[in-house]
C-alpha positions as CSV (number, residue, x, y, z in Angstrom):
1,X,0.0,0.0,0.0
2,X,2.9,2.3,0.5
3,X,4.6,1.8,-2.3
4,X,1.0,2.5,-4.2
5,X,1.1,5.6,-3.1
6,X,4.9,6.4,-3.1
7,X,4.2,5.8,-6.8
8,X,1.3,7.1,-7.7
9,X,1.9,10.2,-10.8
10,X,-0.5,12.1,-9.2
11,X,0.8,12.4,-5.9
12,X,4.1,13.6,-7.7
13,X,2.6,16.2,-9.6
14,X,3.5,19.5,-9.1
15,X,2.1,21.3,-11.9
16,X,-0.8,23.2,-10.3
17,X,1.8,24.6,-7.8
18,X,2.2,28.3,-7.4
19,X,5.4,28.1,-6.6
20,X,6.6,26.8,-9.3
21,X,4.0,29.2,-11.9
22,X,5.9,31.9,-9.7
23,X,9.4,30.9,-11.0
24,X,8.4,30.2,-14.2
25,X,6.5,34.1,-14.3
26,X,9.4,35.4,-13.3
27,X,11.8,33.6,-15.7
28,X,9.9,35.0,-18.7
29,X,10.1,38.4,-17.5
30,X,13.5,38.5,-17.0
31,X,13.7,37.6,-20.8
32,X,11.7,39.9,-21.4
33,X,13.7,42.7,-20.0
34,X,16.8,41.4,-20.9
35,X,15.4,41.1,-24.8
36,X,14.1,45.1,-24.5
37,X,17.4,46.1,-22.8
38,X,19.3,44.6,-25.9
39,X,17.2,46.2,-28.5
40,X,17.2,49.5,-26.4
41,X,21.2,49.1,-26.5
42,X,21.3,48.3,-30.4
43,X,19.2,51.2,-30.6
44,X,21.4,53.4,-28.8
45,X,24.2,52.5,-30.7
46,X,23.3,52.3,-33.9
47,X,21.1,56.2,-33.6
48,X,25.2,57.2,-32.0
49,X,27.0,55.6,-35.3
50,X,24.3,57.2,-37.5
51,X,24.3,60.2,-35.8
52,X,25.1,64.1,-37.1
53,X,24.8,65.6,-33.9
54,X,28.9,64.6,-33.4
55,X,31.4,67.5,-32.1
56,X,32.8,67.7,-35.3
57,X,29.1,69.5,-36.8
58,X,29.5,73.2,-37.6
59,X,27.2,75.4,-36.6
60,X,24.6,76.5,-39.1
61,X,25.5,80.0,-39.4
62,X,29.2,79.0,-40.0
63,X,27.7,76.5,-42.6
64,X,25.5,79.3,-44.5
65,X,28.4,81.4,-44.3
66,X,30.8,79.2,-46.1
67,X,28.3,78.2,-48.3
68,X,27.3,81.8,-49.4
69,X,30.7,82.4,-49.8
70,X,30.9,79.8,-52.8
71,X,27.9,81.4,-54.2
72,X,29.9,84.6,-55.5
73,X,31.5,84.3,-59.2
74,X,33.9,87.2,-59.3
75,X,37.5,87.3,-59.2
76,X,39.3,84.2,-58.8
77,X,36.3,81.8,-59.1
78,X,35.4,83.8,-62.1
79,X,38.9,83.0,-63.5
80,X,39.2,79.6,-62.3
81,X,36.0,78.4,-63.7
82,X,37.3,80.4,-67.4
83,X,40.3,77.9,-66.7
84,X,38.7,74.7,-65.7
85,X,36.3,74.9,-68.4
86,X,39.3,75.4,-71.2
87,X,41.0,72.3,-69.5
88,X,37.8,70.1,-69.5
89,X,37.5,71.2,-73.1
90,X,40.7,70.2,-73.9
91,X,40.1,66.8,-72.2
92,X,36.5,66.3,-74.1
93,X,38.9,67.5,-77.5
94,X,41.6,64.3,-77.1
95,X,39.0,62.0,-75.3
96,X,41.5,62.0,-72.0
97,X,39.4,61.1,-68.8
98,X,42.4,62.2,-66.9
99,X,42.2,65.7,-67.7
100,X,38.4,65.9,-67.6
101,X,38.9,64.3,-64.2
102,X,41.0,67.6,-63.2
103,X,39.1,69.8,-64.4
104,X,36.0,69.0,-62.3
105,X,38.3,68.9,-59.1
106,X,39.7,72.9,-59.5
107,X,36.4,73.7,-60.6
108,X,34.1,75.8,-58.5
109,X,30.7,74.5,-60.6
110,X,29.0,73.6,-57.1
111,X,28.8,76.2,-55.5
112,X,25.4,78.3,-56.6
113,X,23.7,74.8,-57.0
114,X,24.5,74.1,-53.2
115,X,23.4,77.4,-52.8
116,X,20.1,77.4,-54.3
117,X,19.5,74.1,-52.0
118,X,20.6,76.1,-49.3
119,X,18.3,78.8,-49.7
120,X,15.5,77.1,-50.1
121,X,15.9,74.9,-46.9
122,X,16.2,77.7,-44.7
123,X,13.8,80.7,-46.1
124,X,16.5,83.2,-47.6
125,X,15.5,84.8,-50.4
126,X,18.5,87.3,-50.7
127,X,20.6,84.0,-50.6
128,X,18.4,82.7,-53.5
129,X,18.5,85.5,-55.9
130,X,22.4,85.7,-55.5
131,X,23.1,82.0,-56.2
132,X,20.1,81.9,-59.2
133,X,22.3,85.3,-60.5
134,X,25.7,83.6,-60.0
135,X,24.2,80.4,-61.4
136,X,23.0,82.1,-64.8
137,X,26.6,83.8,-65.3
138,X,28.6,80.5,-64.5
139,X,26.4,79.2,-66.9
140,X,26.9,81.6,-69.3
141,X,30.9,82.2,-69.1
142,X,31.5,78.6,-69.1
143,X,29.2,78.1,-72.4
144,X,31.0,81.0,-74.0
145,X,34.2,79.6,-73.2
146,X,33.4,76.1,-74.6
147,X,32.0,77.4,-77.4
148,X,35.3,79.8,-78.7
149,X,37.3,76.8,-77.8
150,X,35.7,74.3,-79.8
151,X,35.2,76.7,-82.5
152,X,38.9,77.5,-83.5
153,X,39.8,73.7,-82.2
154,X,41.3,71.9,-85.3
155,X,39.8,68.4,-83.9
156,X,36.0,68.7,-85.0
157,X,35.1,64.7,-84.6
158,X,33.0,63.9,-81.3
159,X,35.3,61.5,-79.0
160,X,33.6,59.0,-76.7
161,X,34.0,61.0,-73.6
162,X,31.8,63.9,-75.8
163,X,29.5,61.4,-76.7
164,X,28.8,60.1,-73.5
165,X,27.9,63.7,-72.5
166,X,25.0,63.8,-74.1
167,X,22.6,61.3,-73.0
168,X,21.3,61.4,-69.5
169,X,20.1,58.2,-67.7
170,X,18.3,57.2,-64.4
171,X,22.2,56.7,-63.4
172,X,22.7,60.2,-63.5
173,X,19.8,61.4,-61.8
174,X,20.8,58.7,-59.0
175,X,25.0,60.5,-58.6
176,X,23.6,63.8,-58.3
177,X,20.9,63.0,-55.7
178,X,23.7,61.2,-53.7
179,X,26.4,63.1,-54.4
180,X,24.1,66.4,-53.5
181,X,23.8,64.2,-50.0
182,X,27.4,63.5,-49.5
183,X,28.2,67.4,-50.2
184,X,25.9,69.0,-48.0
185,X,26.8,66.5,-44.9
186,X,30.7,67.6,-46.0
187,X,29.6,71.3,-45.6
188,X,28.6,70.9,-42.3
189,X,31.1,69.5,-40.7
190,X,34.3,72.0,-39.1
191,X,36.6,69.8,-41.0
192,X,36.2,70.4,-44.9
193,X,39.8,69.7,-45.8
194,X,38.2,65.8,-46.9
195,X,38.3,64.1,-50.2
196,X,34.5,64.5,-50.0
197,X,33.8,68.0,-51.9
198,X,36.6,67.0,-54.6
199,X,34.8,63.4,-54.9
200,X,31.5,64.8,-55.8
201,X,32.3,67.1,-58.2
202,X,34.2,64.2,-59.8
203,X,31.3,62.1,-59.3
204,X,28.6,64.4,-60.5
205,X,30.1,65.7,-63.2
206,X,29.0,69.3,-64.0
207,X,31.4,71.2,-65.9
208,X,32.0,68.4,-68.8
209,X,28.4,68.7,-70.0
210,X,28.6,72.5,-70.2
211,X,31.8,72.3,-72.2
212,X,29.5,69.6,-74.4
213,X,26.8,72.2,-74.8
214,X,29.2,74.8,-76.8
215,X,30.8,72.0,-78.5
216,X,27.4,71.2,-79.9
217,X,27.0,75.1,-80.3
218,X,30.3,75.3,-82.1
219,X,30.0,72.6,-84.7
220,X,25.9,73.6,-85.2
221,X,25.0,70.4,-83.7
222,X,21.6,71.0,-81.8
223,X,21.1,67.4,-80.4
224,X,24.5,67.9,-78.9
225,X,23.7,71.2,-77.2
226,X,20.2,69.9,-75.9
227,X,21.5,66.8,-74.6
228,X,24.2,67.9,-72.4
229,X,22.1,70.9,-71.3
230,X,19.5,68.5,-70.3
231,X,22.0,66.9,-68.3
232,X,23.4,69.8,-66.8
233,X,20.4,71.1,-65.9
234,X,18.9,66.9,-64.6
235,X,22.2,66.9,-62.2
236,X,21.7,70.5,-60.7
237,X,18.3,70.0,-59.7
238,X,19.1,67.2,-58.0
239,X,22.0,68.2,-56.3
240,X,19.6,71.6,-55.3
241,X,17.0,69.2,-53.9
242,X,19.8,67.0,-52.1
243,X,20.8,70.2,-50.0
244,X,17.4,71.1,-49.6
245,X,16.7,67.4,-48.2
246,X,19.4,67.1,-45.6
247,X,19.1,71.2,-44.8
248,X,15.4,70.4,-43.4
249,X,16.6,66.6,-42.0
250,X,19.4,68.4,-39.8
251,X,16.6,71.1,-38.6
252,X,18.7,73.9,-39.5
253,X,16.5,76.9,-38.2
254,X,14.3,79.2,-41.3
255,X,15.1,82.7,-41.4
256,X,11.8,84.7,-40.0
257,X,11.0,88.2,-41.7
258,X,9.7,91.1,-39.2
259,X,7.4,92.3,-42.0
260,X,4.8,89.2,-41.7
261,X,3.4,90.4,-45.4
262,X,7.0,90.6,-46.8
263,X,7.6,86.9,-45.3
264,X,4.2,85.4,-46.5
265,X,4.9,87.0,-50.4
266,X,8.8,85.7,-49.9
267,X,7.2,82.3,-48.9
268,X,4.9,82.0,-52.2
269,X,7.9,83.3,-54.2
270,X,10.2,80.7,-53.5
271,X,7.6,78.0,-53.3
272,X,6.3,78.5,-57.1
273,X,10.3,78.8,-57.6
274,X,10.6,75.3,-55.8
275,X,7.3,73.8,-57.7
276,X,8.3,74.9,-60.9
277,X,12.3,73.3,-60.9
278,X,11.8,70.2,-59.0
279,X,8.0,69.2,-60.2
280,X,9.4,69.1,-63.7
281,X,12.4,67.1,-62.6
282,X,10.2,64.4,-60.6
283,X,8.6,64.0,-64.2
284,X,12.4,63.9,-66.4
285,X,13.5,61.4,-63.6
286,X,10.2,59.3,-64.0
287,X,10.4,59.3,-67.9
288,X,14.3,58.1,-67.2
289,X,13.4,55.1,-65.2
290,X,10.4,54.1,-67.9
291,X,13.4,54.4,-70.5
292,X,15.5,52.4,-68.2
293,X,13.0,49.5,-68.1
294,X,12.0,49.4,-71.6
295,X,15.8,49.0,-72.8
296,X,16.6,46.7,-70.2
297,X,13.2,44.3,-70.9
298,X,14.0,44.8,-74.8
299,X,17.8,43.7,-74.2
300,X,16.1,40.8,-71.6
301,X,14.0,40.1,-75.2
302,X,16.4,39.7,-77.6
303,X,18.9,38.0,-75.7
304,X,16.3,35.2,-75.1
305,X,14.2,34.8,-78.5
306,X,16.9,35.9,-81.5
307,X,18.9,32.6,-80.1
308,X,19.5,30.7,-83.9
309,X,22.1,28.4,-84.9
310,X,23.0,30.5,-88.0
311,X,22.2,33.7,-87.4
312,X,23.3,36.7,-85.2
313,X,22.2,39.8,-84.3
314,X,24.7,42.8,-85.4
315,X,22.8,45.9,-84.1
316,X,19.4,46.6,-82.1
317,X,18.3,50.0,-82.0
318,X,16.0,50.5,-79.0
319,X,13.4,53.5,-79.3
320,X,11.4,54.6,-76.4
321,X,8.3,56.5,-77.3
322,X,5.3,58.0,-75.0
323,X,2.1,59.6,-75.5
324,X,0.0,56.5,-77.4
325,X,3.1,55.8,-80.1
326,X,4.0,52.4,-79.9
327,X,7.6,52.1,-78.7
328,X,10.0,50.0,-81.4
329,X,12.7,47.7,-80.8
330,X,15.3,48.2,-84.7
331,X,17.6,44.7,-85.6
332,X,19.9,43.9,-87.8
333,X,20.5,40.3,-88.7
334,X,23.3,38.5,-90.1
335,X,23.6,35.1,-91.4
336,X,20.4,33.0,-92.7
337,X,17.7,34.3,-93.8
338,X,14.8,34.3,-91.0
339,X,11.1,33.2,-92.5
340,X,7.9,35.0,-91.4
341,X,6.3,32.6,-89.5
342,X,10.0,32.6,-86.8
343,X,9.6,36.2,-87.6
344,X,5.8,37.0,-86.4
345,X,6.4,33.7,-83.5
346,X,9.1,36.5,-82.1
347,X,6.2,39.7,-82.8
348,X,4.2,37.0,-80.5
349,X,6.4,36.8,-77.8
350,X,6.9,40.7,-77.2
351,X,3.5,40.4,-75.1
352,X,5.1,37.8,-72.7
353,X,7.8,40.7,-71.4
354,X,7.0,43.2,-69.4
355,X,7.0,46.7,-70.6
356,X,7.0,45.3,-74.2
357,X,3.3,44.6,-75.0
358,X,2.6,47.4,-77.5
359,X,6.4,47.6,-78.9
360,X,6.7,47.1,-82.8
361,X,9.6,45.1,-84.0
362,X,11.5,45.6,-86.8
363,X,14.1,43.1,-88.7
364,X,16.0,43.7,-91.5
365,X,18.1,40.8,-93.2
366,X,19.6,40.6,-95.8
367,X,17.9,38.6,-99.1
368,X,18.7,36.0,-100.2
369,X,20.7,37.3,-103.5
370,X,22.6,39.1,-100.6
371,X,23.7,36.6,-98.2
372,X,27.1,35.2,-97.2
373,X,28.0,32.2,-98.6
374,X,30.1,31.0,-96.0
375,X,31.5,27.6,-97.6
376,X,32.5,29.4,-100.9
377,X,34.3,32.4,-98.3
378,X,35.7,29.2,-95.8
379,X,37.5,27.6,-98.8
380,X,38.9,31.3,-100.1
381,X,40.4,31.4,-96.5
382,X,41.9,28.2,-96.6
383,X,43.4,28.7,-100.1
384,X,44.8,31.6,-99.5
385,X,46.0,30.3,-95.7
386,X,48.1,27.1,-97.8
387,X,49.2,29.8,-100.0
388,X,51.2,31.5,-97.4
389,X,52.5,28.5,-95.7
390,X,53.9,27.7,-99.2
391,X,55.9,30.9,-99.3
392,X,56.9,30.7,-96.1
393,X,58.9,27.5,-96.2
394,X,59.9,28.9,-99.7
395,X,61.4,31.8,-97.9
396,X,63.1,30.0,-94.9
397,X,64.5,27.5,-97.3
398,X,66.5,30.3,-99.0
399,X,67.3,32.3,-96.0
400,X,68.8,28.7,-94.6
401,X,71.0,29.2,-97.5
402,X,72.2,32.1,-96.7
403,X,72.5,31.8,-93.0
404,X,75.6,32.3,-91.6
405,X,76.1,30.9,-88.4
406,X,79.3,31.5,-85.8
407,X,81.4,28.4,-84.7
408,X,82.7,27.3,-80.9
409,X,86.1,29.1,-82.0
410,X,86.5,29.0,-78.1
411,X,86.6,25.4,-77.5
412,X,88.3,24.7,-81.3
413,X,91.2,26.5,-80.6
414,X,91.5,24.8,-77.4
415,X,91.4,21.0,-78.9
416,X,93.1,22.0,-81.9
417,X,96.7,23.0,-80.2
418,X,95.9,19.3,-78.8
419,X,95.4,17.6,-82.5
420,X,97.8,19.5,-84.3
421,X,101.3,20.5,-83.2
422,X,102.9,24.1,-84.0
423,X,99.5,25.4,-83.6
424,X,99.4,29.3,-81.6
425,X,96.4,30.6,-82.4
426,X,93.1,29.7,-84.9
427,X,91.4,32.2,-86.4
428,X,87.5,30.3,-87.7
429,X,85.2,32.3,-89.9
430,X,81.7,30.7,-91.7
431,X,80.6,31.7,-94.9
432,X,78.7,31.7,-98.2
433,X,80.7,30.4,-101.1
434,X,79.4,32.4,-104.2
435,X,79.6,32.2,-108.1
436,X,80.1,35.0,-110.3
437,X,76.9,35.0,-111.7
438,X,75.2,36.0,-107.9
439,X,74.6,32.2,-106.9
440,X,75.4,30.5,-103.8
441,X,77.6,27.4,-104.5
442,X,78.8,26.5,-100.8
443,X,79.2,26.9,-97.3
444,X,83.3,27.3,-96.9
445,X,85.2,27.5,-93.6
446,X,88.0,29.3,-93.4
447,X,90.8,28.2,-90.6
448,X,94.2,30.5,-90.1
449,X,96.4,29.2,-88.0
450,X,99.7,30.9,-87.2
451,X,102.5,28.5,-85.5
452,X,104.6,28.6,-82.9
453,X,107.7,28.0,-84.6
454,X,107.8,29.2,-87.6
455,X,110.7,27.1,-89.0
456,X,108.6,23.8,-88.6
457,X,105.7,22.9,-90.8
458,X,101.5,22.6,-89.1
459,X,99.9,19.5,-90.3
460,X,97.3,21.2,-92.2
461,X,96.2,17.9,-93.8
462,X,95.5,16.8,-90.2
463,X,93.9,20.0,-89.6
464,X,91.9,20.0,-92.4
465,X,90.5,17.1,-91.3
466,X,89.4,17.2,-87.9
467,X,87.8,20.6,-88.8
468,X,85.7,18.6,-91.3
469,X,84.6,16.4,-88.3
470,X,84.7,18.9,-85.8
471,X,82.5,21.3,-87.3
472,X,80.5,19.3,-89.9
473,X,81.7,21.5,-93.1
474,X,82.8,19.8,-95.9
475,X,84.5,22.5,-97.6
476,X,87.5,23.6,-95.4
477,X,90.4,25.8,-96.2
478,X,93.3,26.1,-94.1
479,X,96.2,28.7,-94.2
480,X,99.2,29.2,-92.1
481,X,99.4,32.9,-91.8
482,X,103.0,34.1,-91.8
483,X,104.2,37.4,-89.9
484,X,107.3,37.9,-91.6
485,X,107.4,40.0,-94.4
């Protein structure tokens, strides 16, 4: 009976004991707090790495100050943006990145853009008008300079670094919206002697398309002009609305008018100013990304259906068009001929990739009158390949002839004091044996030999002999030279 109960589960149960519910309650919270302490930690530390509020930020009248002071073209910045702009010429003239690169680092491009940003984060309208003024005439100078350059430049031909001047892309838009970032966050820090200001104007890239612009004004070129104006203008508005961005993130404080009616017309000014720069960029940097997808869907396309065995694609032309107009993907085939049914099968599949459902497609190939044939041209090769072999061993046969090679005179002379008694010194030389009508007849070597007594005879026969062996040469001549007179 005792050992019944000394075994009974239910006598050893101790789940309904509040004791234990007590421990267990407690265990949990202390998870719990120890789980919220270590994401209150993480938080701390991660808000003190990511933090701007360090002892190194400068104060935001210091920071307006400086900025404002790069506003102002006159003087040296006027001269040094003349300068720069002739150098990035220069570099855009003999397609040298190198010196394109230095001329975005002396140049002081960034300045009324930053301002303009500026000025808009914090309410100055004085600050506004100056860097729109000193933005227009930077504008202006460095256009007319570009355009006297390229205009009495004997190199008229667009180089790549030109050309790729000309076209902005969703890429752009993206370097000066973070490079914009990266400059204001430099310019309010005490420290500015960082690579940080020099790296953005590399990175953004202002002064090349300006020079660009009065290249294409030079040469009468349009597209060229519109283009790189369009991205001089795409990259300024951006870097303008970076400033603005991280001028309102870092709570820099407005400037307030006394004149309450002065400050509320002020305020409408500068935002119809604001509206009417960055709404029209919000719609460029859309229509960028569209033009984006389309080319990379239409590469994504063609890449996956133009797969054939015997023919390639040599050029696709990729035309991006809004507004109801079909958009049009242009190729150029080479090799056999496609049929129409492959041909409108592809037309089929356009439907099946996104952004590609109303795009036309258009092949051209060449007929059948003009295509390759690539046996007939294979055998022309190999003809003409066996043809040159020929000549070749034609040509290093005769040169064989006429090769003259040196001999181990060293190690001769040696053996042959050995062979050949009354021997001093050998004298070996290789050559061409020729007729008189121009002809080689033989290889000859010639052996002098002067002895060491010259009352007693050298064994020429001997001589003439072992040189045979020695040196392989059939045709040896042997004379004892002889130093009287």
């Amino acid at each position: 009976m005792m050992n019944e109960q000394r075994n009974n589960p239910e006598d050893n149960c101790n789940c309904n004991d509040p004791a234990e519910e007590k421990k267990n309650s407690s265990s949990a919270a202390s998870v719990h707090r120890s789980f919220g302490a270590w994401l209150r930690d993480l938080r701390d530390y991660l808000r003190d790495r990511f933090s701007l509020e360090d002892e190194d930020k400068a104060q935001r009248d210091e920071v307006v100050a400086n900025i404002a002071k790069g506003v102002e073209f006159r003087g040296v910045n006027l001269w040094v943006l003349i300068f720069a702009t002739m150098i990035a010429s220069l570099g855009l003239n003999v397609n040298s990145a190198a010196v394109i690169i230095g001329a975005m680092l002396i140049s002081p491009i960034m300045g009324p853009i930053m301002g303009i940003g500026l000025s808009l984060g914090i309410n100055d309208f004085e600050l506004l008008k100056r860097s729109l003024r000193n933005y227009a005439l930077m504008f202006i100078v460095a256009i007319i300079t570009s355009t006297l350059y390229f205009f009495i430049s004997p190199i008229g031909t667009a180089q790549s670094e030109l050309l790729a001047r000309t076209v902005p892309t969703t890429y752009d838009v993206l370097i000066a919206l973070f490079g914009g970032l990266a400059g204001i966050i430099a310019q309010s820090r005490r420290d500015r002697t960082s690579t940080v200001i020099p790296g953005v104007a590399i990175a953004t890239a202002l002064i090349p398309p300006l020079c660009t612009s009065g290249y294409g004004l030079a040469t009468g070129q349009l597209r060229f002009f519109v283009g790189a104006f369009y991205l001089f203008f795409i990259n300024s508005v951006f870097i303008a609305l970076a400033t603005y961005l991280m001028v309102r993130f870092l709570k820099y404080e407005k400037k307030v008018f006394i004149d309450k009616v002065r400050e509320r017309n002020v305020k409408r000014l500068m935002m119809v100013i604001t509206l009417a720069t960055f709404i029209p960029s919000v719609f460029v940097g859309f229509h960028m990304v569209q033009v984006s997808l389309f080319e990379a869907a239409a590469d994504k396309y063609v890449s996956r259906v133009f797969k054939f065995a015997h023919t390639r694609v040599i050029e696709c032309n990729k035309h991006y068009a809004h507004g109801g107009r079909p958009s049009q993907i242009e190729l150029v085939l080479l090799g056999e001929t496609l049929g129409d049914d492959v041909l409108d099968n592809a037309r089929a599949q356009l439907a099946g990739f996104r952004g590609l459902e109303n795009t036309e497609l258009v092949v051209r190939q060449a007929s059948n009158s003009d295509r390759l044939d690539m046996a007939t041209l294979q055998k022309s090769y190999l003809e003409l390949l066996e043809e040159k072999n020929a000549q070749i061993e034609r040509m290093s046969s005769q040169l064989a002839r006429y090769r003259v090679t040196n001999v181990a005179v060293e190690d001769i002379s040696r053996e042959a004091g050995v062979v050949v008694h009354n021997v001093a010194t050998v004298s070996l030389t290789k050559g061409i044996t020729f007729g008189v009508d121009g002809q080689p007849r033989d290889t000859t070597l010639v052996c002098v030999v002067s002895p060491v007594d010259s009352t007693q005879q050298v064994d020429l026969e001997s001589l003439r002999s072992w040189l045979r062996v020695r040196t392989k040469v059939a045709n040896v001549k042997v004379f004892v030279e002889n130093d009287r007179p």
